[in-house]
C-alpha positions as CSV (number, residue, x, y, z in Angstrom):
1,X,1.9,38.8,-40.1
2,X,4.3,39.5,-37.3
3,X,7.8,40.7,-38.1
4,X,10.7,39.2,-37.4
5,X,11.6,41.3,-34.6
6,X,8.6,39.6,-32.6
7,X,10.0,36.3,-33.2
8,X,13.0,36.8,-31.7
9,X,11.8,39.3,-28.2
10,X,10.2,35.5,-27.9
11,X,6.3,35.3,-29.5
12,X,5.6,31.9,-30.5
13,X,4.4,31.8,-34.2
14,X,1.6,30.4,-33.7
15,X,-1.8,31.1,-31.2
16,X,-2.0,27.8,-31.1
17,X,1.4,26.6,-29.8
18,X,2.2,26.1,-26.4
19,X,5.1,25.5,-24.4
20,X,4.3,24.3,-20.9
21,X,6.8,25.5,-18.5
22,X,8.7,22.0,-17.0
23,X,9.4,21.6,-13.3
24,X,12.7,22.4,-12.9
25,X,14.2,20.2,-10.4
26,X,18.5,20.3,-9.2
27,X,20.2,16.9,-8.7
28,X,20.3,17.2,-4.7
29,X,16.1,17.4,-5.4
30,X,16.0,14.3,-7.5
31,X,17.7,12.5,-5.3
32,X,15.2,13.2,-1.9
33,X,12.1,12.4,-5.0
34,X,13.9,8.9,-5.3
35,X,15.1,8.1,-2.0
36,X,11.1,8.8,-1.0
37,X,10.0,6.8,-4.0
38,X,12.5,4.2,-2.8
39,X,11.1,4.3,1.2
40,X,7.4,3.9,-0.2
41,X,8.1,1.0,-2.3
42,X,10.2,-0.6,0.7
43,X,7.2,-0.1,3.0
44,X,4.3,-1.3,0.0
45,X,7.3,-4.4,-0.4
46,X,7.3,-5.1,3.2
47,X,3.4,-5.2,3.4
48,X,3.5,-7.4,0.3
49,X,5.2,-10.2,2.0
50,X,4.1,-10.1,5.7
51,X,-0.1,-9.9,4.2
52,X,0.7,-12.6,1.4
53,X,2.6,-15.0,4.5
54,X,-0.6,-14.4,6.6
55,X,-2.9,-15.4,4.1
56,X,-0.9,-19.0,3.4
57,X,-0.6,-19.6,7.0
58,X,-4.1,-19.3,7.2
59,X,-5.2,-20.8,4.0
60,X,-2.8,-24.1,4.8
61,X,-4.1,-24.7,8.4
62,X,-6.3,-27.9,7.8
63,X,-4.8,-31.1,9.3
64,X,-7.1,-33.3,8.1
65,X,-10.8,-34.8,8.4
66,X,-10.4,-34.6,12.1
67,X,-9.1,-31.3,13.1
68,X,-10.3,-27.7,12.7
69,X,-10.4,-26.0,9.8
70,X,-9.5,-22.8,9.2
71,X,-12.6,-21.9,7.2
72,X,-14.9,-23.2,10.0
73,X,-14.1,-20.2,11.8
74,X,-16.0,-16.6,10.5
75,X,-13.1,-14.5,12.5
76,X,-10.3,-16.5,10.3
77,X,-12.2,-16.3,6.5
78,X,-12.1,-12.6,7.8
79,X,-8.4,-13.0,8.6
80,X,-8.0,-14.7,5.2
81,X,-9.7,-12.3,3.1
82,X,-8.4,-9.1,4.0
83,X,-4.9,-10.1,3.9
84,X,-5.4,-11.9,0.5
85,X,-7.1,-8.1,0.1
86,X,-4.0,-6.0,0.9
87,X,-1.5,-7.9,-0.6
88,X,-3.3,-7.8,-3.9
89,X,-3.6,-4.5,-3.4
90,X,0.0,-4.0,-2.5
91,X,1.3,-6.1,-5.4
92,X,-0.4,-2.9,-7.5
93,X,1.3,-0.3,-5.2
94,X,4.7,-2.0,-5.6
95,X,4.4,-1.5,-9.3
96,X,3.3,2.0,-9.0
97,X,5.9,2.4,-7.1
98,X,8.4,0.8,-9.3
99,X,6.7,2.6,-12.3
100,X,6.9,6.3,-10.6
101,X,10.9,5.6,-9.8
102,X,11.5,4.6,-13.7
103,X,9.8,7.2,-15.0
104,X,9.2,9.9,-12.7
105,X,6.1,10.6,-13.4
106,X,2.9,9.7,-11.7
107,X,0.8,6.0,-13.5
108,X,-2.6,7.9,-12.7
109,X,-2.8,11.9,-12.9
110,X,-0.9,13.5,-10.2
111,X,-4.2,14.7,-8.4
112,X,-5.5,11.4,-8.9
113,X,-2.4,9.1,-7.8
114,X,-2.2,11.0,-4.8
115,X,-6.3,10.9,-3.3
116,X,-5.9,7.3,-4.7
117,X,-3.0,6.2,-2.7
118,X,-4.2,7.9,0.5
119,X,-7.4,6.7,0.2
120,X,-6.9,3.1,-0.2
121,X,-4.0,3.1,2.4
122,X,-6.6,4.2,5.1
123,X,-9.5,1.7,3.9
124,X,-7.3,-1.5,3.8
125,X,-5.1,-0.4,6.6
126,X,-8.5,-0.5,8.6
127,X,-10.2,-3.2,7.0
128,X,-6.4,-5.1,8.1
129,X,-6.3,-4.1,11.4
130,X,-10.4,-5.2,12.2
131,X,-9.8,-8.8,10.8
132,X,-6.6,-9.4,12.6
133,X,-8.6,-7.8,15.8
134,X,-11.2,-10.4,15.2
135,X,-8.8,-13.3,14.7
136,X,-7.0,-12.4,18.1
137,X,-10.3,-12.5,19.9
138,X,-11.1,-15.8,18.3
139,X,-7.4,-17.2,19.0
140,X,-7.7,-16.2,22.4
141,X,-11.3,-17.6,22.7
142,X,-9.8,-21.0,21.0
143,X,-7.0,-21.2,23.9
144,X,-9.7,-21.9,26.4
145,X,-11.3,-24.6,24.7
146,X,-11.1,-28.4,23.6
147,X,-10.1,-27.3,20.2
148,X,-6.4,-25.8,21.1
149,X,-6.0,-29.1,23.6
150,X,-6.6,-32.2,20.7
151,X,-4.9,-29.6,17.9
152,X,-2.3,-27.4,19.1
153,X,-0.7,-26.8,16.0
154,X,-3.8,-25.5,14.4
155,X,-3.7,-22.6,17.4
156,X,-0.2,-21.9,16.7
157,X,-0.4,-21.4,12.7
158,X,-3.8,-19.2,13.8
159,X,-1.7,-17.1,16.1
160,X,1.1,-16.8,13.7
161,X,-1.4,-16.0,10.7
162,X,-2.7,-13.3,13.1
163,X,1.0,-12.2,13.7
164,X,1.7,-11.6,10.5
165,X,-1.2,-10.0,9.9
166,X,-0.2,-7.1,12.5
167,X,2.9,-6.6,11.1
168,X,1.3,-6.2,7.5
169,X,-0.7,-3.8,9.0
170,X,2.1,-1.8,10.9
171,X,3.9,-1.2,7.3
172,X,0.7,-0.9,5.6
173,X,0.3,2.1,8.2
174,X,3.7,3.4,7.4
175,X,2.5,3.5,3.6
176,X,-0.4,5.0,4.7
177,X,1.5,8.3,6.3
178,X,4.0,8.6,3.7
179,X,0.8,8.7,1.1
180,X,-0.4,11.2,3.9
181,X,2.4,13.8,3.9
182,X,2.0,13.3,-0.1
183,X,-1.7,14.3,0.0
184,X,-0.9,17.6,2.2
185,X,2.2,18.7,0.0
186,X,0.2,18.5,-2.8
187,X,-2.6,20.6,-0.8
188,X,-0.1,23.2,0.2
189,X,2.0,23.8,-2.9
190,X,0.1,21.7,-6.1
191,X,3.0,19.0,-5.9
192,X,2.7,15.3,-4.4
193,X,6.4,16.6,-3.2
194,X,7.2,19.5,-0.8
195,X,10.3,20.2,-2.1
């Protein structure tokens, strides 16, 4: 039995109680963690809208029986799919976000959250970037043709699918080296944050 005297130089009572040390973080610290938080979540937002306005530009350009159709075309059911893709996938991050500003705390292990975030970023960012590559090529290839001439509005809402596409991957890539700096803070000193 220990005495008294042990108790109070600061023993616990018991082998099998631990205290785990918290992060200790000062107010000017929590704030740079939020603002952060908040500059991810603006950029996953941002992604959000432009991928999910891509998608229903490209999903809504049929005309009718006589026109093109959007799903006639490989290059645009590419287009289609990966921005359906990444703002699914964004519409997660956004609440990961939104959950990690709430709480503090990470939705997934810290370790995990952080390879997880960096690693989709860089797979969807790419995967974004090769279908909106492939529906230029096809826009551009459509401009030359009959198809552009008897439906010109069905070139235009390609292009601006396309468009919007680019700029989903543009903040998509923002996300991507935010997540990035995460990753190598968390390499260097065992914290998602390198303050």
């Amino acid at each position: 039995m220990r005495s008294p005297q042990a108790f109070r130089n600061g023993d616990t009572p018991s082998p099998h109680h631990r205290n785990p040390t918290p992060h200790f973080h000062n107010t000017v610290t929590l704030r740079k963690l939020r603002r952060f938080n908040s500059l991810i979540f603006v950029f996953r937002v941002t992604a959000f809208t432009f991928s999910l306005a891509s998608s229903v530009f490209m999903v809504t350009n049929s005309r009718g029986s006589g026109s093109p159709r959007w799903f006639d075309f490989d290059a645009f059911r590419f287009v289609f799919a990966a921005n359906s893709i990444v703002a699914l996938y964004s519409l997660f991050e956004m609440g990961v976000s939104v959950w990690e500003i709430s709480t503090g705390a990470t939705l997934l292990p810290e370790i995990l959250q952080v390879w997880f975030d960096f690693g989709h970023d860089q797979v969807f960012a790419y995967l974004l970037l090769s279908a909106d590559s492939a529906g230029t090529a096809l826009a551009k290839t459509l401009k030359g043709t009959d198809t552009c001439t008897a439906s010109n509005s069905f070139c235009v809402q390609s292009d601006i699918s396309v468009a919007l596409g680019f700029a989903g991957f543009l903040f998509l890539g923002f996300s991507s080296l935010l997540s990035g700096f995460r990753v190598a803070s968390f390499i260097i000193n065992g914290s998602r944050f390198h303050l």
